[in-house]
Residue, then its C-alpha position, 0 to 999 in steps of 0.5 A: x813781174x815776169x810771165x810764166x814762159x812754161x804755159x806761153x810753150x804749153x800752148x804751141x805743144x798744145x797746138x802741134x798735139x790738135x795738128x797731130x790729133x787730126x792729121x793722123x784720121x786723114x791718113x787712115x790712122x785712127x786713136x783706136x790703133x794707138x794702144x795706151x797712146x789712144x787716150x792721148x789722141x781720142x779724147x779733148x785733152x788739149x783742148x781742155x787744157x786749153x780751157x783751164x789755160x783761159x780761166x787762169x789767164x782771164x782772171x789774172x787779166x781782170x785782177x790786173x786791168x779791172x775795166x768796166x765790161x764793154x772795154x773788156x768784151x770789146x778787147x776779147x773780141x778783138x782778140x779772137x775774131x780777126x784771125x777767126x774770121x781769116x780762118x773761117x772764110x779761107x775754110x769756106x772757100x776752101x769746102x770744095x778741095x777739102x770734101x773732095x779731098x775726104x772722099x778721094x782719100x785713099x785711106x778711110x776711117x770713121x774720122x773722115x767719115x764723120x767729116x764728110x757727114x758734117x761737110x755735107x750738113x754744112x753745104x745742105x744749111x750754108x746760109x745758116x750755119x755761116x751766119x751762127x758762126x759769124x755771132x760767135x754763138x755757134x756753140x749754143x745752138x740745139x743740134x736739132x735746129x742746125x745738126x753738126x753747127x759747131x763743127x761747120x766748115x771750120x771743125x776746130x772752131x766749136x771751142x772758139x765758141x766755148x772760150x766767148x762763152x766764157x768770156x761773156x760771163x767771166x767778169x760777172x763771175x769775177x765781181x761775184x767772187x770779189x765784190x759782191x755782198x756774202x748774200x749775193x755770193x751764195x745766191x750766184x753759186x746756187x743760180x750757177x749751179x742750177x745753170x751747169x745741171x741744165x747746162x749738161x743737159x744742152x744738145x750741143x756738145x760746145x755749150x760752157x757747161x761741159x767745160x766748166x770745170x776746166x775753166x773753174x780749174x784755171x780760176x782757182x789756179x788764179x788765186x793759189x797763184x796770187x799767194x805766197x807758197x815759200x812757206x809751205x814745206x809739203x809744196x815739193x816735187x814729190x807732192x806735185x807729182x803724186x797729186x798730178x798723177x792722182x788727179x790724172x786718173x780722173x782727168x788727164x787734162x787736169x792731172x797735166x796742168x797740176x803737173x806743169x803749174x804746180x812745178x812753176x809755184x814750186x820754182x817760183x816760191x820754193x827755189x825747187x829745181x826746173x823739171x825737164x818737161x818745164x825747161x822745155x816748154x821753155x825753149x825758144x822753138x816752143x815760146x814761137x809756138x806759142x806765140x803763134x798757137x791761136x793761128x795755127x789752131x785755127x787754120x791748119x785744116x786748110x793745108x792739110x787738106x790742100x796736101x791731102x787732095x794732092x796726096x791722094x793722086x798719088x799711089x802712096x803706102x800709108x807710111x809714106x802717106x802719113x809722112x809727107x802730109x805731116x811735113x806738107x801741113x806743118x810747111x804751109x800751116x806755119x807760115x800762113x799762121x805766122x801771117x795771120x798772127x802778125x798781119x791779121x792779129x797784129x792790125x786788130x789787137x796787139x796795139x791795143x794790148x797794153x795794159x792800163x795802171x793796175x787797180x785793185x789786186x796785184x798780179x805777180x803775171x804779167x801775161x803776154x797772150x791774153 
C-alpha cells in the first residue's frame, strides 16, 4: 500500500498559502488589491480544503484501524494538542510584542485593524478565552458569550476547533454508514440534517455545520477511493478537468480537490499520465512541507509578528517591507516548526502512530499523517 505523496505536498502548498494570506494584511496589502487574485487570498480556501483532506484521511484511518472510541479520541488528541498547546502558549507570551507590533504598524488596513480588535478582547476576557481554548471547544462557544473566542490570542487555531469537532463525531458517522440498521441510517441522516440547519444558524463562524460540507466532500472521496476506476472509459484528464472547473465556479475549494484527487485515481487506475501540478506536489521540498505543515500552520504568527515589531523601527517602502517580513517569517517559522513537529509532535504521537492489523475494509492508503 502506498500513500498518496500529492495530498502529503498538498498540505505544505497549503500551509505556505495560510502564511502568505496573512503575511501580505501585515504589510498593508489587502485581497482586495489583488485583482482576480483576491479570491485566492479573501476567501477560507485552504482551509477548507484542508477540511476535505481531514474528512478523507479520518475515514481511510477508521476503515483501516476500526478501534473502539476511546483509542481512537485519545490518538486524535494526541495528534493535534501537543503542538496546539506549544503554540497557543508561546502566542500567549507573545501578546504583548505582537499588539504593539499591529499598532506601530506602518502600513494599516482592515486586517490588522480587525486583529487588534481581537487583541484587545482577548486581553479584556483572558481568563475565559484561555480556558475555552485549553478544551479544544473554542469553536462552539456563542459570540455573545465571549466575542471574538475563536480567533483569541492564536488567530488560526479557530479550525483546530472545527477538525475536533469533527473528530468527535466522526466514528459515530462512520459506524452509521457501516454498520447500522437501513432504519437507523435514515434516522441518523434526517437527525443530521436538522443538526446542520441549526448548525448554520450558530453564532460562532468555527462551529462544524459551516464546514460540513468539506468534510462530507472528503468522506465521499474515501469511498470512490476505496473502489476500482480501471474500467471506467470516461475517468480521463478531460472529464476531471471539465468536472474540477465546473464545480469550481461554486466552490474553489472543492473544484481544487477534484482536480488533485481526480488526477491521482486517474494514475492510480487508469495509467493516465502525471499532471504538472501532481508532480510537483510531489517534489521533495514540498513532501518536507508537509510534513511539517501542522507546525507551521500553527505557529507562524509568532515570528511574524517578532519581524514585524522590528520591521517597523525601520523607515522601510512598503516593497521592501513586505520582502524582508516574508523571508524573516519563513527563516524563523520553519525551524521553529521543524522542532515542534519532531520534539513536541514526536514525544506525543508518533510513537504511538503504528497501526494495529486491519480489520474489516481494506484500505489501498496507507497514510502517514493522520
Amino acid at each position: 500500500m502506498a500513500r498518496i505523496e500529492e495530498l502529503e505536498g498538498l498540505r505544505g502548498l497549503l500551509a505556505v498559502w495560510v502564511v502568505f494570506v496573512h503575511l501580505l494584511p501585515a504589510s498593508g496589502i489587502e485581497a482586495s488589491n489583488l485583482g482576480v487574485l483576491e479570491p485566492l487570498f479573501g476567501e477560507l480556501i485552504r482551509v477548507q480544503i484542508f477540511c476535505v483532506m481531514s474528512g478523507f484521511v479520518i475515514f481511510m484511518m477508521m476503515s483501516r484501524r476500526r478501534e473502539p472510541y476511546l483509542p481512537y479520541i485519545s490518538r486524535r488528541f494526541l495528534r493535534i494538542y501537543p503542538v496546539y498547546l506549544f503554540a497557543f502558549a508561546l502566542s500567549v507570551a507573545m501578546s504583548g510584542i505582537a499588539y504593539e507590533a499591529l499598532q506601530s504598524a506602518d502600513f494599516t488596513g482592515p486586517k490588522n485593524a480587525g486583529r487588534i480588535a481581537i487583541y484587545e478582547a482577548s486581553f479584556a476576557q483572558w481568563p475565559e478565552h484561555v480556558l475555552s481554548h485549553l478544551t479544544l471547544l473554542h469553536g462552539i462557544v456563542p459570540d455573545q458569550w465571549l466575542p471574538f473566542g475563536a480567533f483569541a490570542f492564536l488567530g488560526q487555531a479557530w479550525n483546530i476547533s472545527t477538525e475536533f469537532q469533527f473528530y468527535l463525531i466522526a466514528p459515530i458517522l462512520f459506524w452509521i454508514l457501516h454498520d447500522a440498521r437501513p432504519f437507523m441510517k435514515v434516522l441518523f441522516i434526517a437527525g443530521i440534517a436538522a443538526a446542520w440547519y441549526v448548525g448554520m444558524r450558530w453564532p460562532n463562524g468555527a462551529a462544524l455545520s459551516y464546514f460540513a460540507i468539506y468534510f462530507l466532500t472528503g468522506i465521499i472521496s474515501y469511498y470512490l477511493w476505496n473502489r476500482s476506476w480501471s474500467d471506467q472509459a470516461y475517468l480521463n484528464k478531460w472529464t476531471i478537468t471539465a468536472a474540477a472547473l465546473a464545480i469550481g465556479t461554486v466552490s474553489i475549494a472543492i473544484g481544487i480537490w477534484i482536480f488533485i484527487f481526480g488526477s491521482a485515481l486517474y494514475v492510480r487506475d487508469r495509467a493516465g499520465k502525471e499532471d504538472a501540478l501532481s508532480a510537483a506536489l510531489k517534489l521533495k521540498p514540498m513532501l518536507f512541507l508537509g510534513k511539517i505543515s501542522y507546525s507551521l500552520y500553527l505557529l507562524h504568527m509568532i515570528p511574524l509578528y517578532g519581524v514585524m515589531y522590528g520591521l517597523n523601527l525601520l523607515d522601510l517602502s512598503q516593497g521592501i517591507y513586505v520582502v524582508f517580513l516574508g523571508i524573516g517569517t519563513f527563516a524563523l517559522a520553519i525551524p521553529i516548526s521543524m522542532f515542534a513537529t519532531r520534539y513536541v509532535e514526536g514525544a506525543f504521537y508518533q510513537s504511538k502512530r503504528r497501526p494495529p492489523a486491519a480489520v474489516g475494509t481494506t484500505s489501498r492508503l496507507a497514510w502517514r499523517r493522520r
